[in-house]
C-alpha positions as CSV (number, residue, x, y, z in Angstrom):
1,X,1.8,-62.8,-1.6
2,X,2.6,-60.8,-4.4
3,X,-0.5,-58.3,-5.6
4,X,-2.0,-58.2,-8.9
5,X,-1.1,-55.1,-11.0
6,X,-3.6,-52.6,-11.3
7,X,-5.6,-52.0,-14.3
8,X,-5.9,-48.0,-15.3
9,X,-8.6,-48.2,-17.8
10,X,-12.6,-48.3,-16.0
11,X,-14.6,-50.0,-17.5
12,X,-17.0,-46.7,-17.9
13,X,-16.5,-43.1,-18.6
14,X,-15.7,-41.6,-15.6
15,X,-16.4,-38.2,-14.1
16,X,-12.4,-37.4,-13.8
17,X,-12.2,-38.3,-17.3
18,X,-14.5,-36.3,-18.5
19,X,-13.1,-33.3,-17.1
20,X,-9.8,-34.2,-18.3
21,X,-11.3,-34.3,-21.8
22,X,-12.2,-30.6,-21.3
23,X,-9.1,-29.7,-20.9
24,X,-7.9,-30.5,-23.6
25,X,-7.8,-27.7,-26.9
26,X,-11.2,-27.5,-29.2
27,X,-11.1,-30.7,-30.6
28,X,-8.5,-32.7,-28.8
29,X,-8.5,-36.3,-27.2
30,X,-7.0,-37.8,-24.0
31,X,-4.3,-39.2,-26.3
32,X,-2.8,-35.9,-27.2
33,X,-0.5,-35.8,-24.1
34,X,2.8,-37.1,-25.2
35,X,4.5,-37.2,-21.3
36,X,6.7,-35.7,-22.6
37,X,7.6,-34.0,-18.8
38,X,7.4,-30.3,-20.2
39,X,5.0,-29.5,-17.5
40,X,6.6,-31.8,-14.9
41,X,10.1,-29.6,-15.6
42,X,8.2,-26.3,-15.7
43,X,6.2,-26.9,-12.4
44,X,7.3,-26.1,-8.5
45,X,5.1,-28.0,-7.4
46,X,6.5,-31.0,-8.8
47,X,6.8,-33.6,-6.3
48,X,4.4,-32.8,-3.3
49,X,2.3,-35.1,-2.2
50,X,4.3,-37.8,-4.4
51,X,2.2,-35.5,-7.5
52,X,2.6,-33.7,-10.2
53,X,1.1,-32.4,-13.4
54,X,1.5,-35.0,-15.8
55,X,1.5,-37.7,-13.1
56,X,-2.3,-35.6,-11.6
57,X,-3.5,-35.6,-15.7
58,X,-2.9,-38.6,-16.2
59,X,-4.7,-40.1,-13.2
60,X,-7.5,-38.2,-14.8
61,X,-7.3,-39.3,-17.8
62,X,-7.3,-43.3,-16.8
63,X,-10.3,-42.1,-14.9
64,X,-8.8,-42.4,-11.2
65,X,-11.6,-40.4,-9.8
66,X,-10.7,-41.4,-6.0
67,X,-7.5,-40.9,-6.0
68,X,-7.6,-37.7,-8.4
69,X,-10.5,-36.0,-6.3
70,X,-8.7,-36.5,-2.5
71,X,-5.4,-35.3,-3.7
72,X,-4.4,-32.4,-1.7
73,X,-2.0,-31.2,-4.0
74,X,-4.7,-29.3,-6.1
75,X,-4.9,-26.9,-3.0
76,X,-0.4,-26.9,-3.5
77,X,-1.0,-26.7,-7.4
78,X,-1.2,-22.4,-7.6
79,X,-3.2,-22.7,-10.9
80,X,-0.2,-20.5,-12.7
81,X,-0.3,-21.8,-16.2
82,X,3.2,-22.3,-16.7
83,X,2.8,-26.3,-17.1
84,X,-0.1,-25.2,-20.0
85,X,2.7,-22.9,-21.4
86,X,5.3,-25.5,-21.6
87,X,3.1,-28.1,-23.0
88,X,3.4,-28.6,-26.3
89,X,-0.4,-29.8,-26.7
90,X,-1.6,-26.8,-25.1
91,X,-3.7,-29.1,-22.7
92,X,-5.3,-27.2,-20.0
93,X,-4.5,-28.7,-16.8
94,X,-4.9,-25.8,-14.3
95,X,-8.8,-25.4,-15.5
96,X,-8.8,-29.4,-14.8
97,X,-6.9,-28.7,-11.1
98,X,-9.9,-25.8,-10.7
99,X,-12.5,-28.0,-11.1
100,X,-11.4,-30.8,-8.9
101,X,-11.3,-28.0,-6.3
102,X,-14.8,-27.0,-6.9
103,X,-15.7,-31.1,-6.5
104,X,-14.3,-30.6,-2.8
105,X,-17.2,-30.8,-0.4
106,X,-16.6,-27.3,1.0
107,X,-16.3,-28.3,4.8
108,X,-12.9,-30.2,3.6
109,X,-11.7,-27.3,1.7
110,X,-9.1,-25.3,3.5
111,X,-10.5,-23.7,6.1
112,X,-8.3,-20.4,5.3
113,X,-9.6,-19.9,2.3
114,X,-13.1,-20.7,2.6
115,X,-13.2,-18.1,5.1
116,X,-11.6,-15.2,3.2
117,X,-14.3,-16.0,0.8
118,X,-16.8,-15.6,3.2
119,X,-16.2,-12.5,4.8
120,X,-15.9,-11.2,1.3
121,X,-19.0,-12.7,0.7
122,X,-20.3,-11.3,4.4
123,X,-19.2,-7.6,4.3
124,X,-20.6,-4.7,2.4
125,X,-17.0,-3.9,0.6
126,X,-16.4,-7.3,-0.3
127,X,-13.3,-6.8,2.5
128,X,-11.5,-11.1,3.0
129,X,-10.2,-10.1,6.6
130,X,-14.0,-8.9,7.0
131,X,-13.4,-4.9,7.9
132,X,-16.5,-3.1,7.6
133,X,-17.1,0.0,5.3
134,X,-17.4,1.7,8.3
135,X,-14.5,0.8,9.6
136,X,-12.5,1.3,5.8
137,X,-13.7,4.5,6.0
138,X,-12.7,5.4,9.5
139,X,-9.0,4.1,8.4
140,X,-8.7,6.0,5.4
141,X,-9.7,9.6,7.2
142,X,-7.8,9.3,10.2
143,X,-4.4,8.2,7.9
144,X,-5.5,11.0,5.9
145,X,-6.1,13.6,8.9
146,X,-2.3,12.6,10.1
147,X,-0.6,12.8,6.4
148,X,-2.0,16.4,5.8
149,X,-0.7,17.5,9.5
150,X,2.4,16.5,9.5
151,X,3.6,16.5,5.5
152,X,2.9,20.0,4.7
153,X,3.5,19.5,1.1
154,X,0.1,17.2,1.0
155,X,-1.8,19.8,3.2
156,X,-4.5,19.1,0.4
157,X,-4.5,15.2,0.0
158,X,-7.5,13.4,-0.8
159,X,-8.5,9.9,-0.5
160,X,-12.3,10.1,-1.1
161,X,-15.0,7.8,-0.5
162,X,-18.4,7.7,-2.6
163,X,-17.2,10.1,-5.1
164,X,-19.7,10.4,-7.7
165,X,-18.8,11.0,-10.9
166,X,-14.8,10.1,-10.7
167,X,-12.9,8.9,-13.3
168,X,-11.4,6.1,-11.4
169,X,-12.6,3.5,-8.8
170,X,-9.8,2.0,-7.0
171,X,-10.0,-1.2,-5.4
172,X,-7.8,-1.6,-1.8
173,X,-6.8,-4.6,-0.9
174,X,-7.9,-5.3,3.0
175,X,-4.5,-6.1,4.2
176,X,-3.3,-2.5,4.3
177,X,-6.6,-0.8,6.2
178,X,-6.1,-3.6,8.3
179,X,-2.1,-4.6,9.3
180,X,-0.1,-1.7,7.2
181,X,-2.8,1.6,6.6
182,X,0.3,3.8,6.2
183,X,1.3,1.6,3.5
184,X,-2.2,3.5,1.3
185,X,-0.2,6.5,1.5
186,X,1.9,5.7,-1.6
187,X,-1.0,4.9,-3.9
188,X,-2.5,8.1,-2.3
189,X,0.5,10.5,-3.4
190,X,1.0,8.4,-6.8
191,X,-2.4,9.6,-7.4
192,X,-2.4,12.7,-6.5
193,X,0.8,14.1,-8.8
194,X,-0.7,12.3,-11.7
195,X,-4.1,14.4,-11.0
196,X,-6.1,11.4,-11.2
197,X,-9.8,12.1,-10.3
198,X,-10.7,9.0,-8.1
199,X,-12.4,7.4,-5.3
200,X,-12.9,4.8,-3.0
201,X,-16.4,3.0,-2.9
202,X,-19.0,2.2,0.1
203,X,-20.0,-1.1,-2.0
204,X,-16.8,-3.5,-3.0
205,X,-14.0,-1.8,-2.3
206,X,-11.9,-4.7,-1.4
207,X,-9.8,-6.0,-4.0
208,X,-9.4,-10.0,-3.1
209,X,-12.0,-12.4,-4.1
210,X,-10.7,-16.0,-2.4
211,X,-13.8,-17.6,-3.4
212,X,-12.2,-17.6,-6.9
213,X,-9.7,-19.8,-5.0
214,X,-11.8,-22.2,-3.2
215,X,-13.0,-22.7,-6.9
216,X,-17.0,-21.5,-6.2
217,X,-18.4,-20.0,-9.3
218,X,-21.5,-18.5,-7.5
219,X,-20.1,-17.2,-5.1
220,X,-16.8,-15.8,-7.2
221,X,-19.4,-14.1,-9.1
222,X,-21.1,-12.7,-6.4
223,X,-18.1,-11.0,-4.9
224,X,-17.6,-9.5,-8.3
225,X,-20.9,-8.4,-9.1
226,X,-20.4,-6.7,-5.2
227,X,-17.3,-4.8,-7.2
228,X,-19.0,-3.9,-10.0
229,X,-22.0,-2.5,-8.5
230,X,-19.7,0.0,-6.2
231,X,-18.0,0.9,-9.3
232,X,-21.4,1.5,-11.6
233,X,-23.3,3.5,-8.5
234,X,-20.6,6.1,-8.5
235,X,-20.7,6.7,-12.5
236,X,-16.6,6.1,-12.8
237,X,-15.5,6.1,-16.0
238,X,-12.3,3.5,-15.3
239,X,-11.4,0.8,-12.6
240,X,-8.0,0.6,-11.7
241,X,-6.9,-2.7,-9.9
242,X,-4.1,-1.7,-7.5
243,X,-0.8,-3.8,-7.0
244,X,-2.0,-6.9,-6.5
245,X,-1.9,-9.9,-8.8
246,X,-5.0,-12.1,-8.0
247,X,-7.5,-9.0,-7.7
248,X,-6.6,-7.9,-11.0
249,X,-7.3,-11.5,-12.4
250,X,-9.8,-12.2,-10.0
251,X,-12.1,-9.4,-12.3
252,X,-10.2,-9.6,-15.6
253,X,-11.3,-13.5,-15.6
254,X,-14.5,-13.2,-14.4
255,X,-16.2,-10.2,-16.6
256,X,-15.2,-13.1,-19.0
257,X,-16.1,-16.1,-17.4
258,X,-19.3,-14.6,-16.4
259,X,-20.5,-12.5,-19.3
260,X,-20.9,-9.4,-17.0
261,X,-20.7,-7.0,-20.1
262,X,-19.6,-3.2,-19.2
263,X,-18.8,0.1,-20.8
264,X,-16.0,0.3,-17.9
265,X,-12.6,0.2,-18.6
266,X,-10.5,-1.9,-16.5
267,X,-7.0,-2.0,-16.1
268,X,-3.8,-2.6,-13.6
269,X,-2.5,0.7,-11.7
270,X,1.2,-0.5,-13.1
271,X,0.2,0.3,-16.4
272,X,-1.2,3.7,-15.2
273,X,2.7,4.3,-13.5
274,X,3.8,3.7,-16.9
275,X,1.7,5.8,-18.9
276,X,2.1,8.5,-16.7
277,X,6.1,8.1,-16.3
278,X,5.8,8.2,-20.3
279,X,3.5,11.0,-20.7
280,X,5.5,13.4,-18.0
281,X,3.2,13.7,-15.6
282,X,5.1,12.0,-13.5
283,X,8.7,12.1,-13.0
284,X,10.9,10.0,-10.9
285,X,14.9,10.2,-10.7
286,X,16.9,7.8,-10.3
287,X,19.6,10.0,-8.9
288,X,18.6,8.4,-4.9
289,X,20.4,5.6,-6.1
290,X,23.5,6.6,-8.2
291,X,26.0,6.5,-5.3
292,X,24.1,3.4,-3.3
293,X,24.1,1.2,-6.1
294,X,21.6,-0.9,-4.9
295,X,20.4,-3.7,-7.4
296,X,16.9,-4.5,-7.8
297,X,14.9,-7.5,-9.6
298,X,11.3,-7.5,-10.1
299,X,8.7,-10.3,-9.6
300,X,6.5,-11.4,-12.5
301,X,3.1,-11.8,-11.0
302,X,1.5,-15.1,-13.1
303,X,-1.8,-13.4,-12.6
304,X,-1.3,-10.7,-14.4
305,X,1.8,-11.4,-16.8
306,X,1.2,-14.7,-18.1
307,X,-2.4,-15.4,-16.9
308,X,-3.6,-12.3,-18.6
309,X,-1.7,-9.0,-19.7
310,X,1.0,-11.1,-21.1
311,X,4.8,-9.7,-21.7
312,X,3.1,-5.7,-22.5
313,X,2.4,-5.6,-18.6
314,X,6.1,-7.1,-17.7
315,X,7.7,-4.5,-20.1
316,X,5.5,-1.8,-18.4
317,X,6.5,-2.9,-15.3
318,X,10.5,-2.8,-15.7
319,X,10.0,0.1,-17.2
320,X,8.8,2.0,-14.2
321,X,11.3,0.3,-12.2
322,X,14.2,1.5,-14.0
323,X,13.1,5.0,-14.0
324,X,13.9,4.8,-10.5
325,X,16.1,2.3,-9.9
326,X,17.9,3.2,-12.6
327,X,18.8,0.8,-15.3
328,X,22.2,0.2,-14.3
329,X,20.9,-1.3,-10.9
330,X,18.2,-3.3,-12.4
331,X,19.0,-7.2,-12.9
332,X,16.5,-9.9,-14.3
333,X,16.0,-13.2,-12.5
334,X,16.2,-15.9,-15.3
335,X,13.5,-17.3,-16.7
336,X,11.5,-14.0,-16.9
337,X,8.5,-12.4,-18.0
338,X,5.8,-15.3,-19.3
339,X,8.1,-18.1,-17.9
340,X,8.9,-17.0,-14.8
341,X,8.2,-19.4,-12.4
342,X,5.4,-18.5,-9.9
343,X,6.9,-18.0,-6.3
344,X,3.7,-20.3,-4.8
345,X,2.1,-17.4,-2.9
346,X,-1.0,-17.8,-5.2
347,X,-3.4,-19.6,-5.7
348,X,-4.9,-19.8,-2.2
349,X,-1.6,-21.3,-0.8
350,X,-0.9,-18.8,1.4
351,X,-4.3,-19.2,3.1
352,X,-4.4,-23.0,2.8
353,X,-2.6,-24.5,5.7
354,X,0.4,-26.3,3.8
355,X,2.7,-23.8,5.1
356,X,5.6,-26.8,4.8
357,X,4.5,-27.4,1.4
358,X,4.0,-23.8,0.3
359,X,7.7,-23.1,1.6
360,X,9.2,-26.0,-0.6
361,X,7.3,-25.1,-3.6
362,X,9.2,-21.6,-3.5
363,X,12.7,-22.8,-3.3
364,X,13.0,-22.1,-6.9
365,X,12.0,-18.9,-6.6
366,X,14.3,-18.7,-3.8
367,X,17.3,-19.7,-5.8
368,X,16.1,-17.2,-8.7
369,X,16.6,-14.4,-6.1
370,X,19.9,-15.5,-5.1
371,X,20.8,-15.9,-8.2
372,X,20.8,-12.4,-9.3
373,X,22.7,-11.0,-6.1
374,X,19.7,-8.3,-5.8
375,X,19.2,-6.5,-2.5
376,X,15.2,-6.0,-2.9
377,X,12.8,-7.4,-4.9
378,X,9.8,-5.4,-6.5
379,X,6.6,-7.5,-6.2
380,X,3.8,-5.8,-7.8
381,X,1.0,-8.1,-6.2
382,X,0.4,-8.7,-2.6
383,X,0.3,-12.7,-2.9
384,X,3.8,-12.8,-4.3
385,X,5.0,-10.2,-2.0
386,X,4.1,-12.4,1.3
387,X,5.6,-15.3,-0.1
388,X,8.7,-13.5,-1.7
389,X,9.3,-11.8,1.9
390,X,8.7,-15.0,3.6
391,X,11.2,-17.3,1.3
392,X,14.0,-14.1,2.1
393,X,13.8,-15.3,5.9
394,X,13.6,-19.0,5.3
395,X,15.9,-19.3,3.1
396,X,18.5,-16.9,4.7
397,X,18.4,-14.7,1.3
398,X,18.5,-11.6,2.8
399,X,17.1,-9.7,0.3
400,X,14.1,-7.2,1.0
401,X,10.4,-7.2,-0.3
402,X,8.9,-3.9,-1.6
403,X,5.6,-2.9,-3.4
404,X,6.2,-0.6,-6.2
405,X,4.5,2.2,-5.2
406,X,7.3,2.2,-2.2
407,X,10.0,2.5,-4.8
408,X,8.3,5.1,-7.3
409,X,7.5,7.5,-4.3
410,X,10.7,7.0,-3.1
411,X,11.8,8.4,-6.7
412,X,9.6,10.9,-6.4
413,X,11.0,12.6,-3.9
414,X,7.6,12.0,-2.0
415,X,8.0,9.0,0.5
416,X,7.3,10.1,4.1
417,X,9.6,9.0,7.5
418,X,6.5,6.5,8.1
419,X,6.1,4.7,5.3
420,X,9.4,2.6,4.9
421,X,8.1,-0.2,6.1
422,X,9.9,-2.7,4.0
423,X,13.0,-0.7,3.6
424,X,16.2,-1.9,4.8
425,X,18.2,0.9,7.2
426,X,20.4,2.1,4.6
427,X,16.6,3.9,2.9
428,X,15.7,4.8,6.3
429,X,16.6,8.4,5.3
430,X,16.6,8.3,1.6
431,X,15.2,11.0,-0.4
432,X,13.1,12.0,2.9
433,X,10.9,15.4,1.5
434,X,12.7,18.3,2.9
């Protein structure tokens, strides 16, 4: 019996549709996507779950709300905008994969990400692995007590909670208090040569805010209200987003989204490296490297290079990176910058459960690495730096995954025995302080 084909158009205007229409520019219609494929071509996660962009807006647009709304590939889809910046129509279809996710009853919704939101939501520091203030604080002082005993050139180190009156407020993301607290050192030092004036906050001093994942306005909000009240009771001047991608967009998007108006500025510790590299105060050499020869690439979070900072932020960051690398060991993965591909650890994926998924979406990325023959990879966001590590064993890249503020200590002369964690052997000893 052969069936009938299926008609596309309802009858009525349906919910899907609607939302489809909103994604389109000011002024736009359903009709302005040309399928042309741009976005198919320019997406990872082309292909899972038998989906992909143009295939998922198109659904939308012929108002297939049941099959459009129990997709899971919205949960695969990492929201990174590069389909929107390869469309030629400018249509919007992240925003459109956001708000199917927020039409997800929320007991259906993965189950990782929903509760990162809610411990964020739960503790006092706004803390997704749910570490108390307390328990932040006791972290911080007794890495602090051990760095000043046994590096005598940071005898007088400070990592200071509920300083009132700092210039700075720095976020920490949770992961390093919790599974890597020698891995705060870094920022700690970084800080410290530059003479920044900061502190650490009782109130929101986590940096994560899933709940922008699991696609919950009020509750998104409410996390980053937590952040801004920690940041306003302490009378800082500036908030500085440490090296982490989703954090820094997590705030940059909501102020906006949200109309939280402030006097605070707000910007991305890489850009502080840079502006401090530039203005002297700090200087990092190169000369580690010269007989090594060690190649480097860097990783172009999608957060904060095309989502929001644009190419400025990627300039800023190879600029660091080659003054201590040095330039002659730096290599670009191709595309770069704005269209680099996203590596798939955003987005939630990492805490959604398609693990399978997650590790097919970053073959490209994979084949990017390979590709330029580099032996680490600088990943300036803690999302991509999971994932990035991850796709190195999978994939049998062998490359290793390093934050920056590994590297620039490292150039600074300044990185202790301890904190080499994602160093390969041959940096075991490396510029080791004397």
């Amino acid at each position: 019996m052969v069936e009938h084909a299926r008609t596309l158009t309802p009858a009525h205007r349906s919910e899907v549709m609607e939302l489809a229409a909103a994604a389109l520019p000011q002024g736009g219609n359903l009709a302005m996507c040309m399928t042309c494929g741009a976005c198919v071509n320019g997406c990872p996660a082309s292909g899972l779950e038998s989906m992909d962009p143009r295939k998922f807006l198109r659904l939308a647009a012929f108002g297939q709300d049941e099959e459009v709304l129990s997709t899971p590939w919205v949960w695969m889809c990492t929201m990174c905008f590069r389909c929107m910046q390869a469309c030629p129509m400018q249509v919007n279809i992240p925003m459109l994969v956001y708000e199917i996710r927020a039409r997800w009853p929320r007991e259906n919704k993965p189950k990782g990400i929903i509760g990162s939101c809610d411990q964020g939501l739960r503790t006092e520091g706004a803390s997704a692995v749910g570490i108390s203030s307390e328990d932040f604080r006791f972290t911080v002082e007794d890495v602090l007590e051990e760095v000043r005993e046994t590096q005598p050139a940071f005898a007088d180190l400070e990592a200071p909670i509920d300083k009132h009156g700092a210039y700075f407020y720095v976020n920490q993301n949770s992961r390093e208090p919790v599974k890597e607290p020698e891995e705060m050192v870094p920022l700690w030092k970084i800080l410290h040569l530059a003479g920044a004036d900061w502190t650490y906050g009782t109130h929101g001093w986590g940096a994560e805010n899933y709940c922008m994942f699991a696609a919950e306005d009020d509750h998104w909000k409410a996390i980053l209200e937590k952040q801004l009240q920690g940041v306003q009771e302490l009378g800082c001047s500036s908030w500085i987003n440490i090296e982490c991608g989703h954090s820094f967009y997590s705030i940059w998007a909501g102020m906006q989204r949200f109309g939280l108006d402030t006097d605070i500025e707000f910007d991305h510790i890489v850009r502080w490296y840079a502006r401090w590299i530039r203005e002297g105060t700090l200087q990092p050499s190169s000369a580690w490297n010269d007989d090594l020869g060690l190649r480097f690439t860097v990783q172009d979070p999608c957060m904060a290079v095309r989502k929001s900072m644009g190419n400025p932020f990627a300039e800023d960051l190879r600029f660091v990176t080659k003054a201590c690398v040095g330039e002659q060991n730096f290599v670009e993965m191709f595309p770069n910058r704005s269209n680099n591909y996203c590596c798939g650890g955003g987005g939630g994926f990492l805490q959604s459960g398609y693990k399978e998924a997650r590790l097919a979406y970053g073959k490209v990325k994979a084949g990017q690495i390979i590709a330029t023959h580099a032996d680490y990879v600088i990943t300036p966001c803690h999302n991509c730096h999971a994932q990035i590590e991850e796709l190195s064993e999978h994939y049998e890249g062998g490359w290793h995954t390093v934050n920056l503020w590994t590297i620039l200590c490292l150039s600074l002369g300044v990185l202790g025995e301890n904190e080499r964690t994602y160093l390969g052997p041959e940096l075991a000893e490396a510029g080791l302080p004397e």
